[in-house]
Rosetta silent file (secondary structure, phi, psi, omega in degrees, C-alpha in Angstrom):
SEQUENCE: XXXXXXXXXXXXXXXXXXXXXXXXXXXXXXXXXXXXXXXXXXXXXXXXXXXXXXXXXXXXXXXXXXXXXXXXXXXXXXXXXXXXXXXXXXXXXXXXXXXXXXXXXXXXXXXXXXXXXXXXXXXXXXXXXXXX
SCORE:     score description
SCORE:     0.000 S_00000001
   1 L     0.000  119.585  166.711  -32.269   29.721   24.999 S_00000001
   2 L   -96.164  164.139 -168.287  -32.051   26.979   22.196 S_00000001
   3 L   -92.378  143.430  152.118  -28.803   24.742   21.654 S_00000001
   4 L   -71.890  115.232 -161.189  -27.605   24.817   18.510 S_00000001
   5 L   -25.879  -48.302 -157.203  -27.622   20.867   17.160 S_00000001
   6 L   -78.097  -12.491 -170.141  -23.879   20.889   16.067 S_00000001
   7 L   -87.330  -40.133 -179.542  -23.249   22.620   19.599 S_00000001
   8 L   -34.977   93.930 -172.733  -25.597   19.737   21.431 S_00000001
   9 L   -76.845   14.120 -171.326  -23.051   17.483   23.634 S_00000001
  10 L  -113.637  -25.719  163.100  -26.076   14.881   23.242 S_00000001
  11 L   -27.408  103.221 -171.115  -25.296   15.144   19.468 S_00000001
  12 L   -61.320  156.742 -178.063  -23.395   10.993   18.873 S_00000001
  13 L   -89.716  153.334  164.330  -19.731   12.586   18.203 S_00000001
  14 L   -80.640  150.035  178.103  -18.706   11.354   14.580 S_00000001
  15 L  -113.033   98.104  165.396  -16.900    7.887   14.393 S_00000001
  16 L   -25.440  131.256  153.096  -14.223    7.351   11.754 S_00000001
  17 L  -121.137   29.543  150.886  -15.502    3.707    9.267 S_00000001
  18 L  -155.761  128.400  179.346  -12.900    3.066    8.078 S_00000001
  19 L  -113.022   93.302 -152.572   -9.313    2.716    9.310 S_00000001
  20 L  -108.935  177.989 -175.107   -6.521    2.436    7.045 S_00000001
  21 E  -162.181  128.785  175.345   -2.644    2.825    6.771 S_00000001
  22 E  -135.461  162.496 -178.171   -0.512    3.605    3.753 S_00000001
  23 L  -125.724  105.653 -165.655    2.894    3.654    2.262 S_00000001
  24 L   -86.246   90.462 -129.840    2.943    6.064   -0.741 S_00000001
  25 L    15.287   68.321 -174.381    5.686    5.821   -3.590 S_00000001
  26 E   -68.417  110.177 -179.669    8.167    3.472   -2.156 S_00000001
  27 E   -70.079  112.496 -172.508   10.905    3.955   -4.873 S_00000001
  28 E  -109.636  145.908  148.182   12.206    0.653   -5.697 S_00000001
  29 E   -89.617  120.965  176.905   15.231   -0.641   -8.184 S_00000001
  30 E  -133.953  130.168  155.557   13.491   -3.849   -9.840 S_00000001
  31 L   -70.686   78.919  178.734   14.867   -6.026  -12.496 S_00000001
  32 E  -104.218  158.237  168.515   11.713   -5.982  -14.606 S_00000001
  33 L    83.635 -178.184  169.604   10.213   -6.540  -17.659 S_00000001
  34 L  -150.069   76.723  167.989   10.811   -8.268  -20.458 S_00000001
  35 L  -108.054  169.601 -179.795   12.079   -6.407  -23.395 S_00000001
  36 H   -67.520  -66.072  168.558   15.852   -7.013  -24.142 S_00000001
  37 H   -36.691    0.621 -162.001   16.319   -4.103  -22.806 S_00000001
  38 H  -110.315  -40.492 -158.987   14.856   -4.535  -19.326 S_00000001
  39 L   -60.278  135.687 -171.255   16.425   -7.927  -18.969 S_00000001
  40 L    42.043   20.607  163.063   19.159   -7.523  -15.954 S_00000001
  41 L  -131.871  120.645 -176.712   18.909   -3.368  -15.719 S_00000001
  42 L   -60.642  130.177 -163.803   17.575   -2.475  -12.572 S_00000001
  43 E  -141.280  147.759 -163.949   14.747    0.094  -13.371 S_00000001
  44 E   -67.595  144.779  164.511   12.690    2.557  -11.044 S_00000001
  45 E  -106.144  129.118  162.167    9.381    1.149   -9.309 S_00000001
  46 E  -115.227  122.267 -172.752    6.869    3.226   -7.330 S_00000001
  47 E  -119.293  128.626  169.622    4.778    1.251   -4.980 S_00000001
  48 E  -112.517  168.042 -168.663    1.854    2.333   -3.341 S_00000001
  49 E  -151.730  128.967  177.296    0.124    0.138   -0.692 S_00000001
  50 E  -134.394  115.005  154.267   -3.450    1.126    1.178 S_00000001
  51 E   -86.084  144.359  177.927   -4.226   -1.162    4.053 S_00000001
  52 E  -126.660  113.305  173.141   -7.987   -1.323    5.259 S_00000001
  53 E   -98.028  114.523  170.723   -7.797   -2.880    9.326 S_00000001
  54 L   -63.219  143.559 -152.031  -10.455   -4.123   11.175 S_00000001
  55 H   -59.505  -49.878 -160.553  -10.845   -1.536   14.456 S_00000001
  56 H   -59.166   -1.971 -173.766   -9.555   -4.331   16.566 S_00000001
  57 H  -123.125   21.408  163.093   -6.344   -4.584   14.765 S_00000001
  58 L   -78.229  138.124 -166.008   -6.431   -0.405   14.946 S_00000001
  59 L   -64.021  119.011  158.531   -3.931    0.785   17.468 S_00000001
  60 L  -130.650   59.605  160.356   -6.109    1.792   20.533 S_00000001
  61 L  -142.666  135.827 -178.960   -3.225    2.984   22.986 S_00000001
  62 L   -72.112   56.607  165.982   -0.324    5.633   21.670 S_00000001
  63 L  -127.113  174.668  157.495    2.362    3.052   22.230 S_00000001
  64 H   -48.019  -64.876  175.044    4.651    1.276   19.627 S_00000001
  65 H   -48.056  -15.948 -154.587    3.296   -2.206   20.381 S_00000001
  66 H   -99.161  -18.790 -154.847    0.121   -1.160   19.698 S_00000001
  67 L   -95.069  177.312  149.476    0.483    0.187   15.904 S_00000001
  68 L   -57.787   80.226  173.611    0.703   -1.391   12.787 S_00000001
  69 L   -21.892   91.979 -143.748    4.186   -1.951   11.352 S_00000001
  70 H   -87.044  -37.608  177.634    4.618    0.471    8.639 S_00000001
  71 H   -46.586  -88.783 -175.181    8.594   -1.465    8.467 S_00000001
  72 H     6.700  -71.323 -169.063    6.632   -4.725    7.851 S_00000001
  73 H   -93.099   -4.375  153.235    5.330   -3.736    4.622 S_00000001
  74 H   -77.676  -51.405  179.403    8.541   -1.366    3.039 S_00000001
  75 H   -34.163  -60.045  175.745   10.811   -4.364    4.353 S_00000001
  76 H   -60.427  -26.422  176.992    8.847   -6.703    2.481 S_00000001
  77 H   -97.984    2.908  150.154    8.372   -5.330   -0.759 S_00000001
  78 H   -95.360  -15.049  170.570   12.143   -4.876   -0.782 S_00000001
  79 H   -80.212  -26.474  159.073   12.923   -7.756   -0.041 S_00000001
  80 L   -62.301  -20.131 -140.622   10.803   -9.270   -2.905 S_00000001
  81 L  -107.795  -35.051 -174.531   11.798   -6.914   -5.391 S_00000001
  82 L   -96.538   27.997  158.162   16.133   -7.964   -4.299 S_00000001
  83 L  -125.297   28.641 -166.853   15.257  -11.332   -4.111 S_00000001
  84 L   146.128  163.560  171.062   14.578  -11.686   -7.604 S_00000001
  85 L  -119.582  159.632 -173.054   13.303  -10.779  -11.138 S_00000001
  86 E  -102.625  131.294  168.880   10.012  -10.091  -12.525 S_00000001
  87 L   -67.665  -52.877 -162.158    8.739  -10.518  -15.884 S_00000001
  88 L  -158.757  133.686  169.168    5.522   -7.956  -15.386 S_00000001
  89 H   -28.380  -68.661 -177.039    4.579   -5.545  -12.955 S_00000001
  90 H   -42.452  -18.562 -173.372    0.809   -8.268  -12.204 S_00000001
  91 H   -89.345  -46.887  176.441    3.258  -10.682  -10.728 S_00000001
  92 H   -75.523  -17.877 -169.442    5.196   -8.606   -8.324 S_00000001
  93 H   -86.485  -34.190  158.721    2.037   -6.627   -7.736 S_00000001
  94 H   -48.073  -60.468 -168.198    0.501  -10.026   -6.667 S_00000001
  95 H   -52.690  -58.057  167.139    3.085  -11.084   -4.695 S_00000001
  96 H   -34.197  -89.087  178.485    2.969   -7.944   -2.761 S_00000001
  97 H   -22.908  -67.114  169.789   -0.891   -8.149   -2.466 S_00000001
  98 H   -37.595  -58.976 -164.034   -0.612  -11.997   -0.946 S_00000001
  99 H   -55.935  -73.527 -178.449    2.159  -11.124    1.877 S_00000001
 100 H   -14.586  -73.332  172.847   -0.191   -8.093    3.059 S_00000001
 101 H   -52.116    0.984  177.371   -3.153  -10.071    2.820 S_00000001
 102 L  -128.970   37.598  177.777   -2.352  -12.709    4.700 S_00000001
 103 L  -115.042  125.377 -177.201   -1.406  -10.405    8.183 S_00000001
 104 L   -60.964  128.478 -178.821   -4.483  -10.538   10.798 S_00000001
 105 L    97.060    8.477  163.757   -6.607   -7.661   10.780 S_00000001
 106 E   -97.605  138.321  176.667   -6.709   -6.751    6.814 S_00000001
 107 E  -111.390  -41.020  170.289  -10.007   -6.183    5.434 S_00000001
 108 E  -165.069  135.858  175.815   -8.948   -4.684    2.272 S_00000001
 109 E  -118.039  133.763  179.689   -6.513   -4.135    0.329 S_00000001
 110 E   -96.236  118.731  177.621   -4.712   -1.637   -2.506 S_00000001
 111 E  -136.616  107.668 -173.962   -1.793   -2.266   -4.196 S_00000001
 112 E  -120.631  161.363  178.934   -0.619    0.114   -7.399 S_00000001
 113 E  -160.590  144.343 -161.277    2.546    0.197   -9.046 S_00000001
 114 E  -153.990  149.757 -158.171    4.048    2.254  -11.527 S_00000001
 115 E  -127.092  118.287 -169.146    7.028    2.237  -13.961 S_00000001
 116 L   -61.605  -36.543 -134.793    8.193    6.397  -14.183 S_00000001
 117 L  -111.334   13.253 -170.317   10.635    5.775  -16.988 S_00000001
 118 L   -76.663  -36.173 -167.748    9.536    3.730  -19.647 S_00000001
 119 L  -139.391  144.824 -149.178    8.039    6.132  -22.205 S_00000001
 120 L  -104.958   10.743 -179.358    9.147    9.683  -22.280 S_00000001
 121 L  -114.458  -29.062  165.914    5.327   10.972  -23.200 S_00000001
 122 L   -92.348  144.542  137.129    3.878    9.408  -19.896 S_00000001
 123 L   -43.906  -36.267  177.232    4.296   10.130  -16.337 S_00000001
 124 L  -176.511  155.446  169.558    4.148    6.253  -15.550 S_00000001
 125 E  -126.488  143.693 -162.459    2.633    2.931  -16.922 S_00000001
 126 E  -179.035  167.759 -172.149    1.339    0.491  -14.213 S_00000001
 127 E  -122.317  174.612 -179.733   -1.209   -1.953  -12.693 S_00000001
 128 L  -144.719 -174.843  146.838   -3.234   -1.820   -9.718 S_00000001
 129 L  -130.831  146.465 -171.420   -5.003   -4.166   -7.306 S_00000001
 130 L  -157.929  138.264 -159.338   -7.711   -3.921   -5.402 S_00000001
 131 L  -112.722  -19.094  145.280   -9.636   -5.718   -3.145 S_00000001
 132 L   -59.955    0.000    0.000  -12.576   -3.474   -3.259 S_00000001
């Protein structure tokens, strides 16, 4: 009788190479921009965030101490966004990018951001970072 390969327990099992964690259109009120109009009216944000983790800073037990802190990085971006205002989206999109980046265990990082409402012919206008 032959084994079929994919059937083969001698077969190496696939290994995930890359291990990531994301937060996907965190809806923010930001004082942004700088048209007259922008200046002091709180205006919608959507922030996405893709963490890339080195395995060792990958959970590898199912407990709470073990994961990544998904609070860590919605906390933080709200607290930047209420603790002041931003001329343009690259600055807060920086800022964002730095706190992430400087938590043990990041490899790479994604940061996009997107403003829903400004023009009524677009879905969104917005920057992105990337560390790839």
């Amino acid at each position: 009788m032959t084994v079929h390969p994919l059937n083969d327990a001698r077969q190496p099992r696939l290994q995930p190479k890359t291990h990531k964690v994301f937060l996907e259109d965190l809806v923010l009120l930001a004082d942004i921009g700088f048209h007259d109009f922008e200046v002091g009216t709180r205006q919608r944000i959507l922030a996405c965030v893709e963490v890339t983790l080195d395995l060792a800073h990958w959970p590898q037990e199912d407990t709470r101490e073990a994961s990544w802190n998904y609070d860590f990085i919605r906390t933080g971006i709200i607290d930047l966004v209420a603790a002041r205002r931003f001329n343009l989206q690259e600055t807060l999109a920086a800022e964002i990018f730095d706190m992430i980046a400087s938590r043990p265990g990041v490899t790479a990082l994604r940061i996009s951001l997107r403003k829903p409402d400004v023009y009524p012919d677009t879905n969104a206008v917005g920057v992105l970072l990337s560390s790839d």
